[in-house]
N, CA, C and O atoms as CSV, one atom per row, in Angstrom:
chain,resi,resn,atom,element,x,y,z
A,1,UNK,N,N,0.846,-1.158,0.000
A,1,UNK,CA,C,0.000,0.000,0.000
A,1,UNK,C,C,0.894,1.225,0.000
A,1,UNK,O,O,1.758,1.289,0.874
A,2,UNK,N,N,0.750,2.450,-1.112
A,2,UNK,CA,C,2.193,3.454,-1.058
A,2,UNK,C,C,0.282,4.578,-0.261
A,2,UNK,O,O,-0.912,4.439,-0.527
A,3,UNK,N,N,0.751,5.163,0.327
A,3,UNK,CA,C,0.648,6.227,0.713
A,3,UNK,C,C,0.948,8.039,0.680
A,3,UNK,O,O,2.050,8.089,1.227
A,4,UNK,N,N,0.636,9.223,0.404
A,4,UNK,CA,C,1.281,10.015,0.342
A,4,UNK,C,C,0.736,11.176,1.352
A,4,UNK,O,O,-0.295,11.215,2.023
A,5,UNK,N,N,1.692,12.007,1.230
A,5,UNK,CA,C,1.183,13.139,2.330
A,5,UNK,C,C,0.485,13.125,3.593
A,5,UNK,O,O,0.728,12.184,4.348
A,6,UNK,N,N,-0.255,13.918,3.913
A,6,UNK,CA,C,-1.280,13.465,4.886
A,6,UNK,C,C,-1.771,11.851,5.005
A,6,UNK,O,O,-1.867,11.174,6.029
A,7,UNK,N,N,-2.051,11.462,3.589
A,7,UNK,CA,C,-3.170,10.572,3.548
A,7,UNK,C,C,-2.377,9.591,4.717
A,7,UNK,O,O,-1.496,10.083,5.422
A,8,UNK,N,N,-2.775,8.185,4.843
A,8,UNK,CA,C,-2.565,7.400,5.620
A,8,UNK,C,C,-3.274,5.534,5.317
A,8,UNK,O,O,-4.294,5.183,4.724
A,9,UNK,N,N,-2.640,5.046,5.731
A,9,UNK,CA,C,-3.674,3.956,5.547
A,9,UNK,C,C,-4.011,3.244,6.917
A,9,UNK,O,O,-3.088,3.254,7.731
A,10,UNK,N,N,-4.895,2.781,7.205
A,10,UNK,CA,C,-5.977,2.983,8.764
A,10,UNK,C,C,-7.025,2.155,8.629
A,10,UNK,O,O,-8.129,2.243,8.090
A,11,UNK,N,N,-6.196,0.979,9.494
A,11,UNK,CA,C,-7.311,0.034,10.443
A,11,UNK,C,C,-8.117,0.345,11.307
A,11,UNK,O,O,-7.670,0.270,12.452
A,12,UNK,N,N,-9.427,0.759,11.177
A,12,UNK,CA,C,-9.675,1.127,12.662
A,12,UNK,C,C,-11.134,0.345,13.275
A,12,UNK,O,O,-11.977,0.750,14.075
A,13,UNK,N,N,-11.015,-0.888,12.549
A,13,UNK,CA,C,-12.420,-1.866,13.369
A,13,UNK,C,C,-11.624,-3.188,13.684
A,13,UNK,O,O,-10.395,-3.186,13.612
A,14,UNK,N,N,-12.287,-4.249,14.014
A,14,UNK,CA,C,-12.001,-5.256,14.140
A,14,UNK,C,C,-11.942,-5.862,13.149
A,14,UNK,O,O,-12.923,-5.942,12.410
A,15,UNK,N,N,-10.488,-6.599,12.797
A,15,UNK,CA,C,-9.727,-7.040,11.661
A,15,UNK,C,C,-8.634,-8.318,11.909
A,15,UNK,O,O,-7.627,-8.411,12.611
A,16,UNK,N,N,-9.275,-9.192,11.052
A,16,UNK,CA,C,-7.985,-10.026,11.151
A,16,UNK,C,C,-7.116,-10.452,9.716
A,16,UNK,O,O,-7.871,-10.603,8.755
A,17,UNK,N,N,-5.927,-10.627,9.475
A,17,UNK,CA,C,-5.109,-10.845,8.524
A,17,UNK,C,C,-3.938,-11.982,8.721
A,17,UNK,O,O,-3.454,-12.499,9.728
A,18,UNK,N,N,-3.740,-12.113,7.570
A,18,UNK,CA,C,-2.430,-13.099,7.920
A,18,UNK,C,C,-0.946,-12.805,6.183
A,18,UNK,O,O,-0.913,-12.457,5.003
A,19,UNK,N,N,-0.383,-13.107,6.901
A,19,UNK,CA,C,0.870,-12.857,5.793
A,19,UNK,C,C,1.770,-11.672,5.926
A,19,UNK,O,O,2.425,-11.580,6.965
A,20,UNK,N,N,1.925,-10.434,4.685
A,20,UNK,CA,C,2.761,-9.784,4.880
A,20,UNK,C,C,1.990,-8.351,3.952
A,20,UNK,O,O,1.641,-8.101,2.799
A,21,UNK,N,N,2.015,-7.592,5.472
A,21,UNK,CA,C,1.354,-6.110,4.962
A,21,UNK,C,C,2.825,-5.125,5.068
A,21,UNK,O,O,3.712,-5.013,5.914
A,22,UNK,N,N,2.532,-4.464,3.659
A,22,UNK,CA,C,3.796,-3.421,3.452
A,22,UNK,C,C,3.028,-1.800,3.223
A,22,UNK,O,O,2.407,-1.320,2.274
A,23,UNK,N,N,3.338,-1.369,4.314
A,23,UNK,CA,C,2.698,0.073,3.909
A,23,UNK,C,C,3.802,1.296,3.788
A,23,UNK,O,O,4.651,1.404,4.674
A,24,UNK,N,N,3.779,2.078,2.840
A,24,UNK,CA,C,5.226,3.019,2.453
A,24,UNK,C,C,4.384,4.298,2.387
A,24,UNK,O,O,3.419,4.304,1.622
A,25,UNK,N,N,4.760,5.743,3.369
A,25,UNK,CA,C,4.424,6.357,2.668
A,25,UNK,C,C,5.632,7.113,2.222
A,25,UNK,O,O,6.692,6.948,2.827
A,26,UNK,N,N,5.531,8.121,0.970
A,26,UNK,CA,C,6.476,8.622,0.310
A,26,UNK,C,C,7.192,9.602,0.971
A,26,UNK,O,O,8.395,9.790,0.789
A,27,UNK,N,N,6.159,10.541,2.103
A,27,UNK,CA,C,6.623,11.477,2.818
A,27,UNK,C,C,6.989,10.869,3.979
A,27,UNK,O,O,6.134,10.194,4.552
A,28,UNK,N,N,8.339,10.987,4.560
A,28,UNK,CA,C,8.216,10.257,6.073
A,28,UNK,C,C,8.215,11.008,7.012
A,28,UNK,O,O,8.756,10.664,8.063
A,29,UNK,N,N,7.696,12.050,6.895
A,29,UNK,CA,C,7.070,12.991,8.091
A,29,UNK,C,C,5.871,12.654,8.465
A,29,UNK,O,O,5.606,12.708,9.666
A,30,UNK,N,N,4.744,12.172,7.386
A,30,UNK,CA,C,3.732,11.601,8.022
A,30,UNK,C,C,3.640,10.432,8.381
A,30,UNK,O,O,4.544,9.622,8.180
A,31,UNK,N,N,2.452,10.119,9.018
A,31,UNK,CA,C,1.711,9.022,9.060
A,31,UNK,C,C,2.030,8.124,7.994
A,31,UNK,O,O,2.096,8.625,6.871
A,32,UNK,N,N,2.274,6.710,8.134
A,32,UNK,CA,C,1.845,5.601,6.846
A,32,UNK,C,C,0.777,4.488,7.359
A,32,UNK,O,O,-0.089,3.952,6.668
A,33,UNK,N,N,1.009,4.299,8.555
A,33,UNK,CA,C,0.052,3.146,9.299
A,33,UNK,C,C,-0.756,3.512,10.432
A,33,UNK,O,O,-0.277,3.806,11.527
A,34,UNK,N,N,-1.983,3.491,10.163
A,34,UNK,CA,C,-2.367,3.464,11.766
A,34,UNK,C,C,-3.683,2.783,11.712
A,34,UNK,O,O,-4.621,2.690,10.921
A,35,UNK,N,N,-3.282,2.250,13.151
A,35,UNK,CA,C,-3.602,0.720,13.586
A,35,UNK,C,C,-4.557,0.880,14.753
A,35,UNK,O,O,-3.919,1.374,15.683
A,36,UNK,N,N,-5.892,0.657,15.110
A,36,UNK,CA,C,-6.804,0.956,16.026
A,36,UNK,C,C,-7.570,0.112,16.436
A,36,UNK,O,O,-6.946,-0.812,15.915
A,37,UNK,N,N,-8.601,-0.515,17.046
A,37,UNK,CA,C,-9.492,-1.324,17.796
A,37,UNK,C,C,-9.099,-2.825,17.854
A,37,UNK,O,O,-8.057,-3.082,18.456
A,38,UNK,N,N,-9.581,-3.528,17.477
A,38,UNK,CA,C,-9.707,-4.816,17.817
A,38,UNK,C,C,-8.791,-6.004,16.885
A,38,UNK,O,O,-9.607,-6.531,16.129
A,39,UNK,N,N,-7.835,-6.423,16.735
A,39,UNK,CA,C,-7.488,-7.391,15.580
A,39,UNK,C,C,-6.454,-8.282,16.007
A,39,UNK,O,O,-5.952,-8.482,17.114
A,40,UNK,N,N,-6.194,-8.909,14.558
A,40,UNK,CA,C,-5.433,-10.146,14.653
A,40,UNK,C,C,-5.307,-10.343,13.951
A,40,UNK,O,O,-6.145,-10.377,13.049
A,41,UNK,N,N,-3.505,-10.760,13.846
A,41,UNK,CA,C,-2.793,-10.384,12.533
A,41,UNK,C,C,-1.225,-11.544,12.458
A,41,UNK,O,O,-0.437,-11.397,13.392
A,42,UNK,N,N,-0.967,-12.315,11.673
A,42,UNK,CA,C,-0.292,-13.218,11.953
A,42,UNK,C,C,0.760,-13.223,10.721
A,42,UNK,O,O,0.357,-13.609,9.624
A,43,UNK,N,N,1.778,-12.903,10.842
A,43,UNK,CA,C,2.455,-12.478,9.917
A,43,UNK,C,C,3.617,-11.493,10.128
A,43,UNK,O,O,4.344,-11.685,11.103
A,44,UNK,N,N,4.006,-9.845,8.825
A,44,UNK,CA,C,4.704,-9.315,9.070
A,44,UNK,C,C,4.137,-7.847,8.520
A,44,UNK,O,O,3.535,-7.548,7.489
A,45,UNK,N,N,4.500,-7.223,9.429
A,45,UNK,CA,C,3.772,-5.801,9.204
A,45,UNK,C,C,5.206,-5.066,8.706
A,45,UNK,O,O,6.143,-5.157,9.499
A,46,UNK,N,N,5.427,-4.371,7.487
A,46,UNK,CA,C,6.646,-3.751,7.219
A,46,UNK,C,C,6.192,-2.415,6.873
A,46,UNK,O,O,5.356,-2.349,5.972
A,47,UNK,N,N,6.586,-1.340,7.419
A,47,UNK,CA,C,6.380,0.082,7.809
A,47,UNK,C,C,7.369,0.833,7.290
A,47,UNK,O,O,8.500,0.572,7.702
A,48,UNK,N,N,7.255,1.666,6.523
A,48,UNK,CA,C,8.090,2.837,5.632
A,48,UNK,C,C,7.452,4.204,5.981
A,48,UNK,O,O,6.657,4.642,5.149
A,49,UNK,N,N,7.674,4.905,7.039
A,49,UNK,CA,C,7.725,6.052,7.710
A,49,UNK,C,C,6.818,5.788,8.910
A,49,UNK,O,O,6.876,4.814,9.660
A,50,UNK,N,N,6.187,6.555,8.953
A,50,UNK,CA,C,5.376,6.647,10.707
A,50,UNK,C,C,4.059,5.337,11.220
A,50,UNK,O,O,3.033,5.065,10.597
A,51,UNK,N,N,4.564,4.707,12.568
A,51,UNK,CA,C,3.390,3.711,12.396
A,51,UNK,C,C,2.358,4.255,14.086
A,51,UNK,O,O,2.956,4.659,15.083
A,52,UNK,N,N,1.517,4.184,14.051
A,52,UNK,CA,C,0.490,4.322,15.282
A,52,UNK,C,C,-0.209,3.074,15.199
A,52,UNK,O,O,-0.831,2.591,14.253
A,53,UNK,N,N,0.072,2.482,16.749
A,53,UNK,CA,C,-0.810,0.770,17.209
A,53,UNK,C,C,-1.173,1.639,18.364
A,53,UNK,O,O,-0.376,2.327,19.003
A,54,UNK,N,N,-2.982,1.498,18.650
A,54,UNK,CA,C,-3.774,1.522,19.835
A,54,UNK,C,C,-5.254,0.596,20.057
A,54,UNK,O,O,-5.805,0.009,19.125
A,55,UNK,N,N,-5.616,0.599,21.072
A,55,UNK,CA,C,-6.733,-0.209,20.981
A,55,UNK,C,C,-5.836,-1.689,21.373
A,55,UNK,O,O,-4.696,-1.778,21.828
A,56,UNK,N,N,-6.811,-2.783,21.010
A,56,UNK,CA,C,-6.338,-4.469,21.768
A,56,UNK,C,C,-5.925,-4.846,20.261
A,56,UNK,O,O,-6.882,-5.423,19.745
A,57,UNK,N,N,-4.985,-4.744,19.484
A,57,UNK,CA,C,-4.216,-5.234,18.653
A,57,UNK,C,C,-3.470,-6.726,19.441
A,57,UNK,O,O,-2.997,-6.848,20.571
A,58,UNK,N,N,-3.627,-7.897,18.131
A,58,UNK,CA,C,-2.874,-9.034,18.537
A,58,UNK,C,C,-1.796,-8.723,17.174
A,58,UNK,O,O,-2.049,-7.838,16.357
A,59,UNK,N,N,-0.855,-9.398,17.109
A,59,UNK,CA,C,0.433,-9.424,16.381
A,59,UNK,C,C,1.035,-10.706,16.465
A,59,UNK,O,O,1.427,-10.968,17.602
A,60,UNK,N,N,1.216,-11.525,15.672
A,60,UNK,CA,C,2.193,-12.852,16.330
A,60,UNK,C,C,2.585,-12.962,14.967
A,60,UNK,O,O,1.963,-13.438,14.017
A,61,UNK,N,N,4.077,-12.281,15.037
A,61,UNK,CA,C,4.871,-12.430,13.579
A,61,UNK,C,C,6.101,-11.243,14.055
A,61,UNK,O,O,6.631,-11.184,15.165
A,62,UNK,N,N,6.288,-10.611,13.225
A,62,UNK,CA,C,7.400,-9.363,13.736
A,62,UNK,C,C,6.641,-8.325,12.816
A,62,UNK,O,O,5.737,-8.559,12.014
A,63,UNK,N,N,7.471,-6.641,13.259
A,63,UNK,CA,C,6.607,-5.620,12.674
A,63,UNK,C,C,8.235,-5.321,12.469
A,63,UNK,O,O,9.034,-5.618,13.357
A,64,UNK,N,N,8.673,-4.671,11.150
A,64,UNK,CA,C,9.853,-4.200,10.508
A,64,UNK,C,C,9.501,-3.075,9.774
A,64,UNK,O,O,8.612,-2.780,8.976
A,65,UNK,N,N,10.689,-2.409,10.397
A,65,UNK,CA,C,10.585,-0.433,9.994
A,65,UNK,C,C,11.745,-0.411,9.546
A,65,UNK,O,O,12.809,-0.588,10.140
A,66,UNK,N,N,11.417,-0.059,7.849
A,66,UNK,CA,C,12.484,-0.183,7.075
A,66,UNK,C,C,13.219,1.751,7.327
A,66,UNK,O,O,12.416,2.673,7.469
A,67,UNK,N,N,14.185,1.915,7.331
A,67,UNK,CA,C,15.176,3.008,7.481
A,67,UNK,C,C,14.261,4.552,7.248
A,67,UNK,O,O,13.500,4.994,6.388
A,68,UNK,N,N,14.866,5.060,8.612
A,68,UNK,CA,C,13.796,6.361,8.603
A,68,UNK,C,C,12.411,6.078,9.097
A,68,UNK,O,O,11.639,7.027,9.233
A,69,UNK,N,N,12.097,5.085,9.326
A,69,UNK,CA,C,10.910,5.064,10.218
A,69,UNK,C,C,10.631,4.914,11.787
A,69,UNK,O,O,11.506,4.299,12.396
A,70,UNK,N,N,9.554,5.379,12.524
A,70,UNK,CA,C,9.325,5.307,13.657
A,70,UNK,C,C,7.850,5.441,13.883
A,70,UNK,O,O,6.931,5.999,13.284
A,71,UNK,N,N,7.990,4.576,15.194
A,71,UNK,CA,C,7.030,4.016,15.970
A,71,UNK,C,C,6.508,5.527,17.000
A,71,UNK,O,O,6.770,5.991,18.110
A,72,UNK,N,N,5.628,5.872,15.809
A,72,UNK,CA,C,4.668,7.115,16.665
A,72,UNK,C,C,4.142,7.009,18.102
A,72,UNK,O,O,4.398,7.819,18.994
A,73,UNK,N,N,3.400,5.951,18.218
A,73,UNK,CA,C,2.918,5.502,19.504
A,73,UNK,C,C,1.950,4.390,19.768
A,73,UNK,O,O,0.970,4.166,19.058
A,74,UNK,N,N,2.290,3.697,20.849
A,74,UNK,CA,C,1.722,2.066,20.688
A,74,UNK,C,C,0.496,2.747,22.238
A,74,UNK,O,O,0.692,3.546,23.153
A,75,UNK,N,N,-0.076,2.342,22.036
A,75,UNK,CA,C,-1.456,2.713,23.645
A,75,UNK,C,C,-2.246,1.313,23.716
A,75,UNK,O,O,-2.191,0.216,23.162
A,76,UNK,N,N,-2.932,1.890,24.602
A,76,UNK,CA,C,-3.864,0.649,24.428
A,76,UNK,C,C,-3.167,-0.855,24.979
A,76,UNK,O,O,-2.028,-0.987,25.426
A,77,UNK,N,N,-4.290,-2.017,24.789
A,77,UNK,CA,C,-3.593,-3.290,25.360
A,77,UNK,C,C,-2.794,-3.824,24.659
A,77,UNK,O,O,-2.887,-5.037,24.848
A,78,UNK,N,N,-1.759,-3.507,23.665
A,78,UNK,CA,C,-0.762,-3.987,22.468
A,78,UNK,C,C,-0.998,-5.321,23.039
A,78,UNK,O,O,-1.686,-5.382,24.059
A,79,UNK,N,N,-0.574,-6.280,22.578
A,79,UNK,CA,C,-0.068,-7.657,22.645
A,79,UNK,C,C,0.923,-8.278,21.088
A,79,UNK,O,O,0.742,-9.164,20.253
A,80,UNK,N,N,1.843,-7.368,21.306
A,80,UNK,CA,C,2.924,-7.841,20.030
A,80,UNK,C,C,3.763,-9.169,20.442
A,80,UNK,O,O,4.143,-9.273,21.608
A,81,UNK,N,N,4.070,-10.239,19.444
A,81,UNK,CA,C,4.347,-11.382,20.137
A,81,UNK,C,C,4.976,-12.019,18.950
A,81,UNK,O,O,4.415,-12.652,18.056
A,82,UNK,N,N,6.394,-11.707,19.113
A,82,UNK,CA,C,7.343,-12.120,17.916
A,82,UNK,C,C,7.477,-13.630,17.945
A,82,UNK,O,O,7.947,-14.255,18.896
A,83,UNK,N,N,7.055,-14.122,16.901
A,83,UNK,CA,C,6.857,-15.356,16.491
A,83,UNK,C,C,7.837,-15.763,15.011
A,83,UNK,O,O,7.674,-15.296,13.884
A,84,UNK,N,N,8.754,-16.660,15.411
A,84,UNK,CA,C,9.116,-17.016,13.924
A,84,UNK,C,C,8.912,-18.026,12.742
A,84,UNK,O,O,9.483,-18.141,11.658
A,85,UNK,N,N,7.925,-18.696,13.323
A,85,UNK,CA,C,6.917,-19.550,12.748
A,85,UNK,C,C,5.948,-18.451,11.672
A,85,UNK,O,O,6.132,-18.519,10.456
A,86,UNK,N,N,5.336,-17.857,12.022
A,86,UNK,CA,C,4.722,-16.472,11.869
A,86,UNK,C,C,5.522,-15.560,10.375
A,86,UNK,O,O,5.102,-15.508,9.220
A,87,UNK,N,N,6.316,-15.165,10.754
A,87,UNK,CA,C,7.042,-14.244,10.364
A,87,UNK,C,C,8.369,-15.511,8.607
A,87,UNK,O,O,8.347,-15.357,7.386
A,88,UNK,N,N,8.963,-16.227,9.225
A,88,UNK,CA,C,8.799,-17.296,8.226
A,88,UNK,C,C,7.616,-17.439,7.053
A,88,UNK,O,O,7.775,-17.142,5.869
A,89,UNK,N,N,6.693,-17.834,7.508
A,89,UNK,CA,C,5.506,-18.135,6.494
A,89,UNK,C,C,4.880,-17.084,5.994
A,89,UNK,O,O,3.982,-16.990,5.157
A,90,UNK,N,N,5.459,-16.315,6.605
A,90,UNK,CA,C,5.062,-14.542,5.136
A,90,UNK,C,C,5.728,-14.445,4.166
A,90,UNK,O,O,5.413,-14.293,2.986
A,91,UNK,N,N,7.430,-14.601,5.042
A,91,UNK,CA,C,8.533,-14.202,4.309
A,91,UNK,C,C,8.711,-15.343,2.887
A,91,UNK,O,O,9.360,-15.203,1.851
A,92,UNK,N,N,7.780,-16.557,3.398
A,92,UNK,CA,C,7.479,-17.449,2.425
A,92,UNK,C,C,7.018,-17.390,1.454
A,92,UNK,O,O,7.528,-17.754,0.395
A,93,UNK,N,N,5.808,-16.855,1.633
A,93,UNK,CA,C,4.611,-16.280,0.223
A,93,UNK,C,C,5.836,-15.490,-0.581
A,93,UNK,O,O,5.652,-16.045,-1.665
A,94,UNK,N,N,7.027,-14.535,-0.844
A,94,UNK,CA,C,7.699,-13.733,-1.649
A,94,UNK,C,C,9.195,-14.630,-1.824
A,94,UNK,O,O,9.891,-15.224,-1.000
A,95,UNK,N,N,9.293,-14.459,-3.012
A,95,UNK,CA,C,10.757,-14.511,-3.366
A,95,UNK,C,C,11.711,-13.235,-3.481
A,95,UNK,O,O,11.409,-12.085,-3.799
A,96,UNK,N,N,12.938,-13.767,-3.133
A,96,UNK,CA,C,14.222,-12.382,-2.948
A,96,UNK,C,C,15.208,-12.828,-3.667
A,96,UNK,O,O,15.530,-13.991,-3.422
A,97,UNK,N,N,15.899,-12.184,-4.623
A,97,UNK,CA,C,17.210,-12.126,-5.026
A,97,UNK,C,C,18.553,-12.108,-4.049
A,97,UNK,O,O,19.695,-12.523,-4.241
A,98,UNK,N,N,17.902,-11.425,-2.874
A,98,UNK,CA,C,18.752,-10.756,-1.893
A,98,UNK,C,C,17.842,-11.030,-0.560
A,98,UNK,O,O,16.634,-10.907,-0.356
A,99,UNK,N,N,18.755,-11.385,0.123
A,99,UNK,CA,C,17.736,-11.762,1.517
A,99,UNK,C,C,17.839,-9.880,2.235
A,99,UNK,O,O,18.503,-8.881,1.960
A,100,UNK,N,N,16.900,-10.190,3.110
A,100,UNK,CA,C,16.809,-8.879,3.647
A,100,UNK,C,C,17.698,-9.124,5.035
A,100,UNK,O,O,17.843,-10.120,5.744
A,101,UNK,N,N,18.222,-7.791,5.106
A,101,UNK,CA,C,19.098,-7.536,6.296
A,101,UNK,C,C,18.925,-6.408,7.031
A,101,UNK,O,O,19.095,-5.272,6.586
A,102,UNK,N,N,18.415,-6.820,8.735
A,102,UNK,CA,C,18.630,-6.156,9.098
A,102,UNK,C,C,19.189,-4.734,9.501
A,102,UNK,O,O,20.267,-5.093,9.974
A,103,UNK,N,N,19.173,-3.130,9.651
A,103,UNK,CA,C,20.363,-2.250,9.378
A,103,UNK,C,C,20.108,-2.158,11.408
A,103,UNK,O,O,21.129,-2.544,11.977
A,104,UNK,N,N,19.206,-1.819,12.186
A,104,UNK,CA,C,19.199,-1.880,13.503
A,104,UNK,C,C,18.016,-2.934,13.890
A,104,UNK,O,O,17.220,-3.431,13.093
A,105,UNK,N,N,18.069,-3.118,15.022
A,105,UNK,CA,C,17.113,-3.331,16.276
A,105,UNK,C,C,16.757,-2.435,16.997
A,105,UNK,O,O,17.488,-1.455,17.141
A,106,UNK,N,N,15.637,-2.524,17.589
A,106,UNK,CA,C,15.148,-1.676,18.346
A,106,UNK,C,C,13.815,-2.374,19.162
A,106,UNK,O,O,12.748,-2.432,18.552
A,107,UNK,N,N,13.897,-2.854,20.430
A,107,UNK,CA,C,12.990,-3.572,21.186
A,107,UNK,C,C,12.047,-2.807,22.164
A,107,UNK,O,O,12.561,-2.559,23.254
A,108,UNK,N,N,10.959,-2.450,22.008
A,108,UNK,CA,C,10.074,-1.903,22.810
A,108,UNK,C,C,9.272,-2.259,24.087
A,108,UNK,O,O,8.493,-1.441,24.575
């Protein structure tokens, strides 16, 4: 999902997914993700500028913020729960020329 400017792209009911969501926006001053009420999501959330998680979000996979991005603000009952079973079977559904590498960590 590319995103621009203001705009944003925004969960905000009860939702469940599985695999690998990529949201980019072009400007990374704004918003690209934001994440609200009720869900469940099993997989890998990959974030290209600003992400907002509130509300009872489940997660069981990893969430990856590719360079220049940050974690606006997590509220609410998060339950993020790095799984590599999870996070594997996304990275599964795509083929790479080039495996992806890490550039930091950052544990919340």
């Amino acid at each position: 999902m590319d995103v621009n400017g203001t705009n944003k792209y925004q969960i905000s009911q009860d939702w469940n997914g599985t695999g690998l969501l990529i949201v980019r926006n072009a400007d990374p001053a704004n918003l690209a993700l934001d994440i609200s009420g009720s869900w469940l999501f099993n997989g890998i959330i990959w974030v290209i500028g600003k992400l907002s998680i509130s509300g009872n979000p489940v997660l069981n996979g990893s969430i990856f913020a590719e360079s220049g991005a940050e974690v606006n603000k997590i509220t609410g009952n998060a339950n993020l729960t790095f799984s590599t079973g999870d996070r594997d079977d996304a990275f599964g559904l795509i083929t790479q020329a080039a495996p992806a590498v890490p550039i930091s960590w950052e544990e919340l």
